[in-house]
C-alpha positions as CSV (number, residue, x, y, z in Angstrom):
1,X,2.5,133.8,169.9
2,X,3.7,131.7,167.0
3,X,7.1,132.5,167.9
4,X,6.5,132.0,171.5
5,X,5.8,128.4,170.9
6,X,8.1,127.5,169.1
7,X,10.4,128.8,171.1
8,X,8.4,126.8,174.1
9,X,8.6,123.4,171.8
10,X,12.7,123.7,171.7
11,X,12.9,124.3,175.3
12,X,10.9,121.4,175.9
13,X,12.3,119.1,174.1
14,X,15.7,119.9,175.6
15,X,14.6,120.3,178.9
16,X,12.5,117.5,179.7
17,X,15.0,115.2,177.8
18,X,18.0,117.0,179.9
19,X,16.0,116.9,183.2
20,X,15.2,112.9,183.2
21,X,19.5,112.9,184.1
22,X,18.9,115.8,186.6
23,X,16.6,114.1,188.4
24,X,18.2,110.6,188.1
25,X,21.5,112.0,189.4
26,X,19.4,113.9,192.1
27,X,20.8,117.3,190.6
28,X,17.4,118.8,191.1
29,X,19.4,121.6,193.7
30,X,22.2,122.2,191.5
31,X,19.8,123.0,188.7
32,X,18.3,125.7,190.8
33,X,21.9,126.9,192.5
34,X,23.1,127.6,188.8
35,X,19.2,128.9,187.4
36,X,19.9,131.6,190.2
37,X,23.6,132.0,189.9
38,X,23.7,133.7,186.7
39,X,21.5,136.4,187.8
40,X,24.3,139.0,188.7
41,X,25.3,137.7,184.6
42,X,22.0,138.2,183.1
43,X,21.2,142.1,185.3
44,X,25.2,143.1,184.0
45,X,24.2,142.7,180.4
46,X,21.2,144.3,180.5
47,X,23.0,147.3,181.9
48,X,25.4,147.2,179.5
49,X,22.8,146.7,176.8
50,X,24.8,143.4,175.9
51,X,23.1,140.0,175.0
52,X,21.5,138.5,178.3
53,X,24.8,135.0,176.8
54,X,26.8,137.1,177.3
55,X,26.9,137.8,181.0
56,X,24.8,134.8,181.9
57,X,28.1,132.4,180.2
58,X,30.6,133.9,182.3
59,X,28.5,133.8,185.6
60,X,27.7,130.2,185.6
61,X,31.6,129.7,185.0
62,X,32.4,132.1,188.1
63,X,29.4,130.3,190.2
64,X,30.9,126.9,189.3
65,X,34.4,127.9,190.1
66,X,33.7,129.4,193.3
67,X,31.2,126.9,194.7
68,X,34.2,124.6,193.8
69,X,36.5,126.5,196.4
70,X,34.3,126.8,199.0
71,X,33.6,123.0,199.0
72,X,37.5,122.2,199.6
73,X,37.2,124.7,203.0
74,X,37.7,122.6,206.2
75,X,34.7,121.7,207.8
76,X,32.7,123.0,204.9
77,X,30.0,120.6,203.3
78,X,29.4,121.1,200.1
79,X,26.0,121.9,200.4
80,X,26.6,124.2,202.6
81,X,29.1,126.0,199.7
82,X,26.1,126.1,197.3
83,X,23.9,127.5,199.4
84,X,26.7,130.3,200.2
85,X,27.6,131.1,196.8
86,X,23.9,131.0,195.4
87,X,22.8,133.8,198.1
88,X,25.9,135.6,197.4
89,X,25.2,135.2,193.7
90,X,21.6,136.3,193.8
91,X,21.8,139.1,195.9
92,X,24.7,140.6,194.4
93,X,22.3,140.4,191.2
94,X,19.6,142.0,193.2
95,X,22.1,144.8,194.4
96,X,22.5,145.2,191.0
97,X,18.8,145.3,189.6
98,X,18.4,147.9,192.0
99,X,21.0,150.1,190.8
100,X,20.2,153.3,189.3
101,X,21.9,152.1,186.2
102,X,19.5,149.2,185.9
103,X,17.0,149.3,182.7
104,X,13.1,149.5,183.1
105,X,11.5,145.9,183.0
106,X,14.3,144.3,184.5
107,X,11.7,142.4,186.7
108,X,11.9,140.4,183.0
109,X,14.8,138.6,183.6
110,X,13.4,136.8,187.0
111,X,10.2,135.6,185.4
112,X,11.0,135.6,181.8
113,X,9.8,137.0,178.6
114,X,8.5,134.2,176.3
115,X,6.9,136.1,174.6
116,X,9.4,138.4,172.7
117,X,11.8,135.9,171.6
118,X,14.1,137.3,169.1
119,X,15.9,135.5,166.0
120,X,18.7,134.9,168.3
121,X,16.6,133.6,171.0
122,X,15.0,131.2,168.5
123,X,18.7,130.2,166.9
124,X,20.3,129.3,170.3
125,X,17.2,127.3,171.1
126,X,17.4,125.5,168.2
127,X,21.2,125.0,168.8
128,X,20.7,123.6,172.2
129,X,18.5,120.8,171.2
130,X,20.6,119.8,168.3
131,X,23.8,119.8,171.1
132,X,21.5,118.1,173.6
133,X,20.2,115.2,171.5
134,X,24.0,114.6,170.5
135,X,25.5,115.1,173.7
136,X,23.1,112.6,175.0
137,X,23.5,110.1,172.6
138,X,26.9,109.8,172.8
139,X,26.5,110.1,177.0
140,X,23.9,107.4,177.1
141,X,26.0,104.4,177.9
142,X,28.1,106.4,180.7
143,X,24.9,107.9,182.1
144,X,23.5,105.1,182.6
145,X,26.6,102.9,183.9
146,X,27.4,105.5,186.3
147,X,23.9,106.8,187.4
148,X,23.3,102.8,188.2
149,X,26.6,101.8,190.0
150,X,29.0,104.7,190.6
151,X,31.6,101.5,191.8
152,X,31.3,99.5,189.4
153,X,31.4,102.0,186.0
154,X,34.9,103.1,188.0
155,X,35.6,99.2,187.1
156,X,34.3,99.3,183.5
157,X,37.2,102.1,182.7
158,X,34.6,105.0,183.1
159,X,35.1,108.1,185.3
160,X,32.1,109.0,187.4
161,X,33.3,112.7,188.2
162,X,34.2,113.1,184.3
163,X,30.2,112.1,184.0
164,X,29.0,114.3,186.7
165,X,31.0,117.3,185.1
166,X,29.8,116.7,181.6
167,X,26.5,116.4,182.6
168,X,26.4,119.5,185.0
169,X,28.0,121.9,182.0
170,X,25.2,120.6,179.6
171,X,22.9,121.7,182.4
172,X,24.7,125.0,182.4
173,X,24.7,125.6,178.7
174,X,21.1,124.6,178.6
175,X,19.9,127.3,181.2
176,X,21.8,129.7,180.1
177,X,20.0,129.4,177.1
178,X,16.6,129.2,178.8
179,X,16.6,131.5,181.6
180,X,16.1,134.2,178.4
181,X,12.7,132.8,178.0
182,X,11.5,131.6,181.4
183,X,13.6,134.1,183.9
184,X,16.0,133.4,186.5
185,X,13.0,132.0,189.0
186,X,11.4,129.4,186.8
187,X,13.9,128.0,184.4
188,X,14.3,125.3,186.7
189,X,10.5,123.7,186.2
190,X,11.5,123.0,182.6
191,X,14.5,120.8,183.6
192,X,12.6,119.4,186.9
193,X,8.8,119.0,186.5
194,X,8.4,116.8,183.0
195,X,11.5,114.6,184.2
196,X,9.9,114.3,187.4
197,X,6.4,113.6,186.1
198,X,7.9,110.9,183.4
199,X,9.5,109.4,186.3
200,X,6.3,108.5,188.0
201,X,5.2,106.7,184.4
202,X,8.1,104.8,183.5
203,X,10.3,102.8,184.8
204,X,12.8,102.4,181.3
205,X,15.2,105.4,180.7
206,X,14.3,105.1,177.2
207,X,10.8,106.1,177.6
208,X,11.4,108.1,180.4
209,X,13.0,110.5,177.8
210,X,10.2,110.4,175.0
211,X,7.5,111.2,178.0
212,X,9.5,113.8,179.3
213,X,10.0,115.8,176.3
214,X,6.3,115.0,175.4
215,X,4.8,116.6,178.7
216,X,7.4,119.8,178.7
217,X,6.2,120.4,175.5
218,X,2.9,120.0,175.7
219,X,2.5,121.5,179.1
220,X,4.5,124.8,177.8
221,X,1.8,124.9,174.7
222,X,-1.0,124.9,178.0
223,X,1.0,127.3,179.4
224,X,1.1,129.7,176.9
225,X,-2.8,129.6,176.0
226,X,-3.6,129.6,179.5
227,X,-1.7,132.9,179.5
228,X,-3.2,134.0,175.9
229,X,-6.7,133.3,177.5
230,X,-6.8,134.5,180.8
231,X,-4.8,137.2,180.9
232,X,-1.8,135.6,182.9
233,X,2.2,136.2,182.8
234,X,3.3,133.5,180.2
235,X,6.4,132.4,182.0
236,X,4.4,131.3,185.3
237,X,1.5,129.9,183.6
238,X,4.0,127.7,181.7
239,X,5.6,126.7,185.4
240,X,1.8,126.2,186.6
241,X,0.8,123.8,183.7
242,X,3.9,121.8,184.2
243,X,3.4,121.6,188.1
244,X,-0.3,120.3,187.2
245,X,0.5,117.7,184.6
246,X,3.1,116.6,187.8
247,X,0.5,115.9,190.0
248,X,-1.4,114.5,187.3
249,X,1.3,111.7,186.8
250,X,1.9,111.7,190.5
251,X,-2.2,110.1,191.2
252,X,-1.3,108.1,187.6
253,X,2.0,106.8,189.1
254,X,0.4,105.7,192.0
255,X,-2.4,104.3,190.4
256,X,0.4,102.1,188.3
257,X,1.7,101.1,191.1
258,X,-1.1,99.8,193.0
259,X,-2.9,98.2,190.4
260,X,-0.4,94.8,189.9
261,X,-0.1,94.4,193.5
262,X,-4.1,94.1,193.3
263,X,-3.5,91.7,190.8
264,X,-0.9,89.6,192.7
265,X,-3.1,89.5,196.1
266,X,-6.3,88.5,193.7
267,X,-4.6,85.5,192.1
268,X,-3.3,84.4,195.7
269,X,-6.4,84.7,196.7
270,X,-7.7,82.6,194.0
271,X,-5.2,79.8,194.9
């Protein structure tokens, strides 16, 4: 359990800091098209008794690559290629699972196993918050031009599809890293639900971040003692708890919201 939260508090940290640019840049659906692409990755090393990096690297690459072809097909949107080369992704991974050649518990690396975190586990976590917080530091200022106005960072000497690549590839590296943890079905909530959530509380990048990482981590501690408690699978309790402190900041939000335009029509009224 010890190691399982620890192992929760570095995924939170660089997920819900990660995820505030996922969901700025609307990347929400590329985050789950790669979370699902390295599947066929993740089911090869297992067969091969091989480190789940291993084979989940490689995939994303091939996923990236091909959804990059498809897109440049006449008459072929490039949602339309993601949604192709997901399917074809995840089901060749589920051909795969089903092999005879597959390993028992392979049902592990759709939904996770935080839980039994090894040293390397706990070392590549560590890693990816260290390359995160730097990344993103030295990102900020192109982030935020681009994410703003895509024209006008073009006119400020900054490349808006060098921005969208680096930031995509950090979201590769960082699920790579976490599907080990939270499975190939519910990686995505830790990139998606806190940034989503801080989103609805702020209005400044800035602290958009701090609340993100806050409620990814705090909502993957919930997560874990709900599953400690009650009995629960860990990885989906951890999903659960971060969809409920979303809704939370959802009525919050809202609340925010409402609350100075009460103010306005009460002092117009008053005059």
């Amino acid at each position: 359990m010890r190691r399982a939260i620890l192992e929760m508090t570095l995924l939170g940290l660089a997920g819900g800091a990660l995820g505030c640019w996922v969901v700025l840049y609307e990347l929400s659906y590329a985050a789950e098209s790669l979370a699902h692409s390295v599947f066929p990755g993740l089911v090869v090393a297992a067969i091969a008794g091989a480190p789940l990096l291993l084979g989940a690297a490689p995939a994303v690459v091939l996923a990236a690559l091909a959804i990059a072809v498809v897109s440049r097909l006449p008459g072929v949107s490039r949602d339309v290629g993601v949604a192709v080369v997901v399917t074809t992704m995840f089901g060749l991974g589920v051909l795969l699972a089903l092999s005879p050649q597959s390993p028992p518990g392979i049902e592990a690396l759709l939904f996770g196993d935080i839980l039994g975190p090894t040293d390397a586990d706990l070392a590549a976590a560590a890693v990816l918050v260290l390359v995160v917080a730097v990344a993103l530091r030295f990102l900020h200022g192109r982030l935020l031009a681009t994410g703003f106005d895509r024209d006008s960072a073009a006119a400020l000497g900054l490349s808006p599809t060098l921005v969208d690549a680096a930031l995509l590839v950090l979201l590769a590296a960082a699920i790579v890293v976490a599907v080990q943890g939270l499975g190939n079905l519910l990686v995505v909530a830790v990139f998606v639900g806190p940034a989503a959530a801080a989103r609805q509380l702020s209005d400044r990048i800035g602290r958009m971040l701090a609340i993100a990482a806050a409620i990814a981590v705090l909502a993957g501690l919930a997560g874990l003692y709900l599953s400690y408690y009650a009995g629960t699978a860990a990885g989906a309790s951890v999903a659960l708890t971060i969809i409920a402190f979303y809704l939370a900041a959802l009525a919050l939000g809202r609340l925010r919201r409402v609350q100075p335009r009460k103010r306005v029509l009460a002092e117009a009224t008053i005059v």
